[in-house]
N, C-alpha and C positions, 0 to 999 in steps of 0.2 A: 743195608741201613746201619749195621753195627760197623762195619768199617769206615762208614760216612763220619758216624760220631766220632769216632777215636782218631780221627784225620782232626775231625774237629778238635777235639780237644786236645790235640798235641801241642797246638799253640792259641789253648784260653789262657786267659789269667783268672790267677784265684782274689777274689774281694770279696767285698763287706758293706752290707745297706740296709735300705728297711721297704717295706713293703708300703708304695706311695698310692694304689690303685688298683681293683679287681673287678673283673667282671666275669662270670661264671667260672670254668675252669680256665682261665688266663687274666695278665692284669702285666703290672709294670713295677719293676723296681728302682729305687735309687741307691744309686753306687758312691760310695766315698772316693773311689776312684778317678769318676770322669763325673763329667757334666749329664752328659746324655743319659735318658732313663734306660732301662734295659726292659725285654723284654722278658716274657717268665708265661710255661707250662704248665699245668699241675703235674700232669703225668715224668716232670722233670724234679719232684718235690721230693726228698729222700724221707726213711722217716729215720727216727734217733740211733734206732739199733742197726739200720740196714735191711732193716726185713720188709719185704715189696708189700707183704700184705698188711703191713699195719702203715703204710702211707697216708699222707694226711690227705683229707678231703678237700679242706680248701684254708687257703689261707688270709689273714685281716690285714687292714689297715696298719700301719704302724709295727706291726713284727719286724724283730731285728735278724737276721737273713746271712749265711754265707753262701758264698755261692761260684761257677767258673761261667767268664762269660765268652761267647764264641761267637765269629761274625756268619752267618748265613746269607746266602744270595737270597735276593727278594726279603718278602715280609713287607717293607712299607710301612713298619710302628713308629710310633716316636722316637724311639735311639735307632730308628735309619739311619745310614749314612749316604745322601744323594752325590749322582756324578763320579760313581765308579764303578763299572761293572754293572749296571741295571740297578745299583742300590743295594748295601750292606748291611744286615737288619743285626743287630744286638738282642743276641738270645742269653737266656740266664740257664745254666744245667750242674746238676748235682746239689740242689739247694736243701740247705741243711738249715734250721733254726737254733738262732742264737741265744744266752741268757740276756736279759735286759736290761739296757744299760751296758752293754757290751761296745756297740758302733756311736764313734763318734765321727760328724762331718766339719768338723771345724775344731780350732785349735783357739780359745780363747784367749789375746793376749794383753788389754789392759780394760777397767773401768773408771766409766766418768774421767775420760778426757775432753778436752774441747779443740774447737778447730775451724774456722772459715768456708762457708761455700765456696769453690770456684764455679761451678757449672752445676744446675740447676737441673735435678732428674724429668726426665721425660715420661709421663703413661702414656701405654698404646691406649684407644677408643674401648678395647674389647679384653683387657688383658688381665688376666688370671691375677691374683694377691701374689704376694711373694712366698704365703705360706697357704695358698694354694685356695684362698678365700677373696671377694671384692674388697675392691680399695673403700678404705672409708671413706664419708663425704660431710663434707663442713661448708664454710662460706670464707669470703673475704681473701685479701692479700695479692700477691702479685698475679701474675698471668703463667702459664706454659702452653705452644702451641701441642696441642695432643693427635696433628693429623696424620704422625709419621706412623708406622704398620706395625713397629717393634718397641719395646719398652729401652729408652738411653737411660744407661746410670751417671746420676749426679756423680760431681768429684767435691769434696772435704780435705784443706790442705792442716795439717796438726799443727797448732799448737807449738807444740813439743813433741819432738818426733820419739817413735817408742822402737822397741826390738824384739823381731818378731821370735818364731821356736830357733829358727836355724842363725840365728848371731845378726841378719837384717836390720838395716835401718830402714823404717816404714814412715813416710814423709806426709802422704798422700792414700786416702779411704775411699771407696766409692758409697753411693747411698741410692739406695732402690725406691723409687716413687712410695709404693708404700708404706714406706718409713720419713713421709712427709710430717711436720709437727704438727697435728690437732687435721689432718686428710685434706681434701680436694675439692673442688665442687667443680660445679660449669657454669660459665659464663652466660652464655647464654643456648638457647634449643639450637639456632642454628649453626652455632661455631665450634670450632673445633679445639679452642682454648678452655683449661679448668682453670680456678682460680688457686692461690697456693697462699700460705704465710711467710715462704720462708723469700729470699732475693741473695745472688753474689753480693761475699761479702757478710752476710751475717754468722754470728758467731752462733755455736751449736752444742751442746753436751752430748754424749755418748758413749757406749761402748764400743770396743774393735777386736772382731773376732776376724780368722784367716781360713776361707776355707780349701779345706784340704783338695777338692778333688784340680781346682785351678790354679791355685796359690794366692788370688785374690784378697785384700783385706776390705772389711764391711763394716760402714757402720749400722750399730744395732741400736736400741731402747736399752735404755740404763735405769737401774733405781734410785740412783742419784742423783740429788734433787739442786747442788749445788759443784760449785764450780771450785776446782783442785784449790784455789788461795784462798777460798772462804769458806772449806772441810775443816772442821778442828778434828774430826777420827772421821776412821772407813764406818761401812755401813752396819749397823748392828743388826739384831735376829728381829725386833721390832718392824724394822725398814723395812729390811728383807719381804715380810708380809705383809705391809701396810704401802708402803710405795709402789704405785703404778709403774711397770717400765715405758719409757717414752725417751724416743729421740728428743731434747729438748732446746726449745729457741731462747738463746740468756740473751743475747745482745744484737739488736736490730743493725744492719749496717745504715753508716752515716751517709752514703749517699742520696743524695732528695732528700736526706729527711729536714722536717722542721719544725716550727711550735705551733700553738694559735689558742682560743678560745671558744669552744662553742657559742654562736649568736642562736642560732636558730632551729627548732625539731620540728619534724611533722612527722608523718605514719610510720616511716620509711626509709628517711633520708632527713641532714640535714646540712648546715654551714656550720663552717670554721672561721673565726676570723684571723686571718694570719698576723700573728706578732709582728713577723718583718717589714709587712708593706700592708698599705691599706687596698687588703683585697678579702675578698670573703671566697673561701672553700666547699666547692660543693664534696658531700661524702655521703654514700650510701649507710645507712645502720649497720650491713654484713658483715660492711669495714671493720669496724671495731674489733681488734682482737679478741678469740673468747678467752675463757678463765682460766682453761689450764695454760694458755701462753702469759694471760697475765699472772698467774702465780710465777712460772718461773723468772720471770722477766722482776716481781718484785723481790724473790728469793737470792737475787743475782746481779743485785745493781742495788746494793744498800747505799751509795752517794746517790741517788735519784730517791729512791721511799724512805729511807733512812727511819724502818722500822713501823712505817704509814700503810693502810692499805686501803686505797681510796674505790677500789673496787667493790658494788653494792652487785648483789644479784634478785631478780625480780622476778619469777616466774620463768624461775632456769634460763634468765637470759641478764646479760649485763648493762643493769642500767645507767643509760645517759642521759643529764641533762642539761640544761642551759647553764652557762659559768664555768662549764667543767673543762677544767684546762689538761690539750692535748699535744703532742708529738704523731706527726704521722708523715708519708712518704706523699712526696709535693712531685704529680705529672703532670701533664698537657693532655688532656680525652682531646683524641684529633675528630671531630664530627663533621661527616659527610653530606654531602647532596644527596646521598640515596635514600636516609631516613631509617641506615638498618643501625645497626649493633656494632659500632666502632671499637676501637681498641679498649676493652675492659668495659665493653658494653656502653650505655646510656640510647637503647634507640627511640626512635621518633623524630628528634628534633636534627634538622638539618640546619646545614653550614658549608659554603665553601674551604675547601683546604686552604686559599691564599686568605684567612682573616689576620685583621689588625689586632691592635690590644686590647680595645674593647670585648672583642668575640673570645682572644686569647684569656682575658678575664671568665667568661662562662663555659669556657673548657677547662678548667681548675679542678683538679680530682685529687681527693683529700684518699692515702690507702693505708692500712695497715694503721686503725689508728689505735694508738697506747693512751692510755688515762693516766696522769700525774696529779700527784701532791697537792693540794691549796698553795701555790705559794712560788711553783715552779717557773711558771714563765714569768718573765720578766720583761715591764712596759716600758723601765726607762731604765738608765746607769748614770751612777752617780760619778762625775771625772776629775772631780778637782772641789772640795770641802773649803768653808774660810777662805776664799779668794780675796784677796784685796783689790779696791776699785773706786776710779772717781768719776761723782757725776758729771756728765756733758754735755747735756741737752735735758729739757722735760718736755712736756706739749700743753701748750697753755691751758688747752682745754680740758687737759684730761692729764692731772697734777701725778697720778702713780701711773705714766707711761712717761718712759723716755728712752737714755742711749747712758752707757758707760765704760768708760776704759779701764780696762784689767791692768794692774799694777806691772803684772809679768804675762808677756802674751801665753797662749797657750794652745801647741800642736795637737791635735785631735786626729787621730786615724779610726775612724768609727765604725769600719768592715768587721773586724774581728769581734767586736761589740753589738753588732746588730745581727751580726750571723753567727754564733758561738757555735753550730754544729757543724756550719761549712768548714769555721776552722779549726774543730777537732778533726773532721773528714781532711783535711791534709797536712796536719801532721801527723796523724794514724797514718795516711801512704807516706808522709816521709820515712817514717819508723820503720816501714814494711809492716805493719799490720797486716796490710791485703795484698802483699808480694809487690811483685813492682809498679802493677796497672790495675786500674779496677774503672771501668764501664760499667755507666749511669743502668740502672734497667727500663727504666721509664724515658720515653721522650719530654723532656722540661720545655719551657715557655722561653722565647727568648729572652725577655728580661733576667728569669732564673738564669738561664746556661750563660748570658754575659756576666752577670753578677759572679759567678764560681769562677768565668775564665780571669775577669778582673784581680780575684784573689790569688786567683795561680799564678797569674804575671808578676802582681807585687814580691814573689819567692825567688829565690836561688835554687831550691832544690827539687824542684817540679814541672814538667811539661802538661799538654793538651793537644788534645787533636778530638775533630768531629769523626763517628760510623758511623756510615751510613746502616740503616735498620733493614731497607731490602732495595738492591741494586748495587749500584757504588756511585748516586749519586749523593752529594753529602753536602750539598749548597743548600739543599731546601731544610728550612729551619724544622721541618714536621714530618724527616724521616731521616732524624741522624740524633745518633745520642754521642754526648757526650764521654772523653776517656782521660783520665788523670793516669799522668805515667812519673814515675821515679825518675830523675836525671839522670844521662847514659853516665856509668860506669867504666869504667877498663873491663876490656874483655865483653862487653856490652852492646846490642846495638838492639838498638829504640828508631822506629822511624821519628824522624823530626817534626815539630809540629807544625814547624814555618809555613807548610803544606796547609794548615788548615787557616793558617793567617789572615788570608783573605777571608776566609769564610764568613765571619762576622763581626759587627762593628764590636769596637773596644769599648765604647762611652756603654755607661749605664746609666740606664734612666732610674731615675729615682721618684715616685709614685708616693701618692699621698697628701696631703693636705700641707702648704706649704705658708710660710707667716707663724703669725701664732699661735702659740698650743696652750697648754693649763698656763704654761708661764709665760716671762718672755721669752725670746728666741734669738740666736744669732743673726745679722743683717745677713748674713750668707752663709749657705746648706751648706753642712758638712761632703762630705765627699765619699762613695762607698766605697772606691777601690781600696785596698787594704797592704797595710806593710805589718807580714806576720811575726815582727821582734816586739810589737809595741802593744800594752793591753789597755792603756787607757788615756794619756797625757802624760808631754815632758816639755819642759822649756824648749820654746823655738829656737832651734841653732840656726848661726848668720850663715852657716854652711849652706851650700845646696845640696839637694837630698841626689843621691846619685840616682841617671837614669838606666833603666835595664832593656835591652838590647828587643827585647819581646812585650815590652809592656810599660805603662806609667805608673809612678808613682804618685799619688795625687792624695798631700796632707794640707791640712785645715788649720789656716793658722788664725786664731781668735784674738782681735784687740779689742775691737770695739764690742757689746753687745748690748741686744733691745732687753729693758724690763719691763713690767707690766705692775697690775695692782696684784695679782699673783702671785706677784714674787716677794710679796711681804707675809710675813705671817701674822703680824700684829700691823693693825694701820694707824692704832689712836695717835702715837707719836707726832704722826701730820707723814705727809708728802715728802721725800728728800728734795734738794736742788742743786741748781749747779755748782760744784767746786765740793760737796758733800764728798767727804772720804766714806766708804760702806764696804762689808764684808759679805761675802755670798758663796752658795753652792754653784756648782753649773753640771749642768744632766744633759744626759744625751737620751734625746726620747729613741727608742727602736724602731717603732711604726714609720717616722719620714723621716730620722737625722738630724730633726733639728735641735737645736744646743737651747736648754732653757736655764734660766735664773733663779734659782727659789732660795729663802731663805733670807732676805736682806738685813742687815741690821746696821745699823749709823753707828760707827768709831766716832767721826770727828765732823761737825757741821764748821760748813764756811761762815764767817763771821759776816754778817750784813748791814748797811743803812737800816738803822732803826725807822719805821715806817710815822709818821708825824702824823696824827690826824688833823683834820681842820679844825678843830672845838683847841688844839690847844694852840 
């Protein structure tokens, strides 16, 4: 036996860990070293001086440990090593006890950076905390399939890239399910998906530690509560003890997301009415972000709360109510003919997968929803103040309705104005914000997904293509998400999008209530495709507007427009008529496009036949 050992120990190595598990006289060590835990003896436990008889009885939890470790045939513990030899077990021998505060397993190298999801962590069904405890559990947010056997580490692309002990540039972090922002839930009892806050794409705060035994760097919970451009100093002794560490969610990715208003609550669940188009959002209450995502979120986005905290709390839960204006991530619930629990749940009610728009209407799922400001979403835009115009029509019967010619016509491109986060979401991928490509995570409606391809065509500096969600068929509109990719570069290769060309039609429909609105309205709807140089009107050029090889340009050029009795703010004056010079606003409502007139006011009346009565 003494020669077995000292064969052994002629090629241990000597390390450093702590004591992660015990059970009688045996238990398990972890090594700074390696990954794998080691195995551990008592009767292998030194004691300080060397002397057998005062050897320790048993050792705890959390002791710091030196020790040599040696591979043994058989065993079968956790630092096994299967498929060599029958199996290599990791024995721990000569272990001696350390002062505290002695081993460290990682190399701490910046706090409160930020940095982008790429890939989104995976939990196994069954799987141990990272710190050796259950995952926490929350509600709301996107999806992750949980039925794979092993935990996948999310990826985190920096920011700002840091440097690690050994001179490294570190680009890229990985991040452990358990280190989700505000934890996990399940979707539902029979599926194998939990629900999550965070989606590729969203921006993240954290710390990044490296640890030693792999070379791995990790993101970790920071006490910083704000983002490097909005730190006026590091953290003081205050922080230090009062700030929770948390991974934390500052910037939602702009993919799907969009505005609306709460219409309607019940128990449970309620609608949104979306800003953009006149559709109503179903969303469950879970949705709603909880409180520590909306503090950081208002902590870190001071142009959205701009010092406002519109979040109330109600019996430890965040209350919603009707009027309250929201941002949330816009999918498609695909509902089944089976009547179970489709993608992010809603069971019971069935549906064909080939429905229309109508059906595509009550599959509208409102996620991740965020509470804004009084004030933030916006119903109309204003495109052009004091316009100059003459009357050209009235309607006999009905003296404050008619038609009039804008002095100087006026080009309207109304995509960027109706969708102000679709096109912040591409020129953030222009920038590289999200690196070159960033894929939808939700399946959109096809109305939505034409509407975003319509704006990517109007660019020079952007592709698309549909992926397919499972197979590689990518035709069916309700298993393929859409992909925004960066224009190929030199040295670059991007599959082409021309491939998804067919895939769907280019026209967008445009939904809503069409005619007229509070005011008058243009005799012809604005157009949603969008040309992304232009934020809101510019004189019509005689040019023609160039076309692009992958897509239309389709601008709205305004001479004529309807007004209404709406579009006066005062009427005592009387009626205008025709050949009346008048000055006016013109608005672009968001809900349908349509171009209104408010504001009229008479410069110059046409001189007329004075009217004769019979008496004189």
């Amino acid at each position: 036996r003494l020669e077995r050992e000292a064969k052994l120990l002629e090629n241990a190595s000597l390390e450093r860990g702590k004591v992660v598990s015990t059970k009688g006289d045996f238990g398990f060590l972890r090594s700074v070293a390696r990954v794998e835990e080691v195995y551990y003896h008592l009767s292998h436990v030194e004691s300080a001086d060397g002397d057998d008889e005062n050897r320790m009885s048993s050792l705890m939890e959390g002791q710091e440990v030196e020790f040599y470790v040696v591979n043994e045939q058989g065993g079968g513990g956790r630092g096994s090593k299967k498929g060599s030899g029958g199996g290599k077990s990791l024995s721990a021998r000569k272990i001696k006890l350390l002062p505290e505060g002695t081993v460290k397993f990682e190399h701490e190298l910046a706090q409160g950076v930020t940095g982008y999801v790429l890939e989104c962590p995976v939990e196994a069904p069954s799987a141990d905390s990272f710190f050796g405890g259950p995952s926490k559990k929350s509600g709301g947010g996107g999806s992750c399939n949980t039925a794979a056997a092993a935990v996948v580490m999310g990826k985190i692309c920096l920011d700002t890239p840091i440097i690690d002990t050994d001179g490294n540039e570190v680009t890229e972090v990985v991040l452990h399910p358990d280190m989700y922002p505000c934890g996990t839930f399940t979707l539902s009892r029979t599926s194998g998906e939990v629900g999550i806050w965070i989606r590729p794409g969203d921006t993240l705060l954290f710390d990044v530690i490296q640890i030693i035994a792999d070379g791995t760097y990790r993101a970790m919970p920071t006490k910083h509560s704000q983002c490097l451009s909005l730190r006026s100093e590091e953290l003081t002794t205050d922080d230090m003890s009062s700030n929770k560490a948390l991974i934390r969610l500052v910037k939602p990715s702009l993919c799907g997301r969009t505005e609306g208003v709460i219409r309607s609550i019940r128990d449970n669940y309620g609608f949104i009415h979306s800003a953009e188009r006149n559709v109503d959002v179903y969303f469950p209450l879970f949705e709603v972000m909880p409180n520590e995502i909306h503090s950081d979120l208002i902590n870190n986005n001071p142009d959205v709360y701009n010092g406002t905290d519109p979040v109330q709390n109600k019996s430890g839960r965040i209350h919603v109510e009707i009027g309250m204006e929201v941002s949330f991530d816009l999918s498609l619930q695909i509902l089944t003919n089976a009547g179970g629990s489709g993608r992010g749940g809603g069971g019971g009610r069935s549906r064909q997968n080939n429905f229309g728009a109508a059906q595509e209407k009550e599959g509208l799922r409102g996620r991740r929803v965020q509470i804004l400001p009084k004030g933030s979403v916006q119903e109309k835009f204003l495109i052009a103040s004091q316009v100059k115009a003459t009357v050209t029509k009235v309607d006999p019967k009905q003296p404050f309705i008619g038609m009039m010619e804008l002095e100087e016509p006026l080009t309207i491109q109304s995509a960027n104005l109706r969708h102000p986060l679709v096109k912040k979401l591409l020129d953030a991928i222009s920038a590289g914000n999200y690196g070159d490509e960033i894929t939808f995570h939700d399946v959109l409606g096809e109305i939505d997904s034409q509407l975003v391809v319509s704006m990517v065509k109007s660019r020079d500096d952007l592709e698309w293509l549909y992926v397919p969600v499972s197979g590689d068929n990518a035709e069916d509109p309700h298993n393929r998400k859409l992909r925004i990719v960066r224009k190929v570069r030199s040295n670059d290769v991007v599959e082409s999008p021309e491939k998804a060309e067919n895939e769907v039609a280019v026209a967008v429909e445009i939904e809503g209530k069409k005619g007229e609105s509070e005011g008058g309205s243009a005799n012809v709807e604005a157009s949603s495709d969008a040309d992304a140089a232009a934020d809101a009107a510019k004189p019509a050029s005689t040019e023609k507007s160039p076309q692009k090889p992958n897509g239309r340009r389709r601008e709205k050029i305004v001479k004529t427009i309807r007004y209404s009795k709406h579009s006066f703010p005062d009427m005592s004056d009387g009626p205008v008529g025709v050949g009346d010079v008048v000055t006016c606003d013109i608005v672009l409502s968001r809900v349908d496009g349509s171009i209104i007139v408010e504001n009229i006011a008479v410069v110059e009346r046409k001189e007329r036949p004075a009217v004769i009565s019979d008496g004189e």
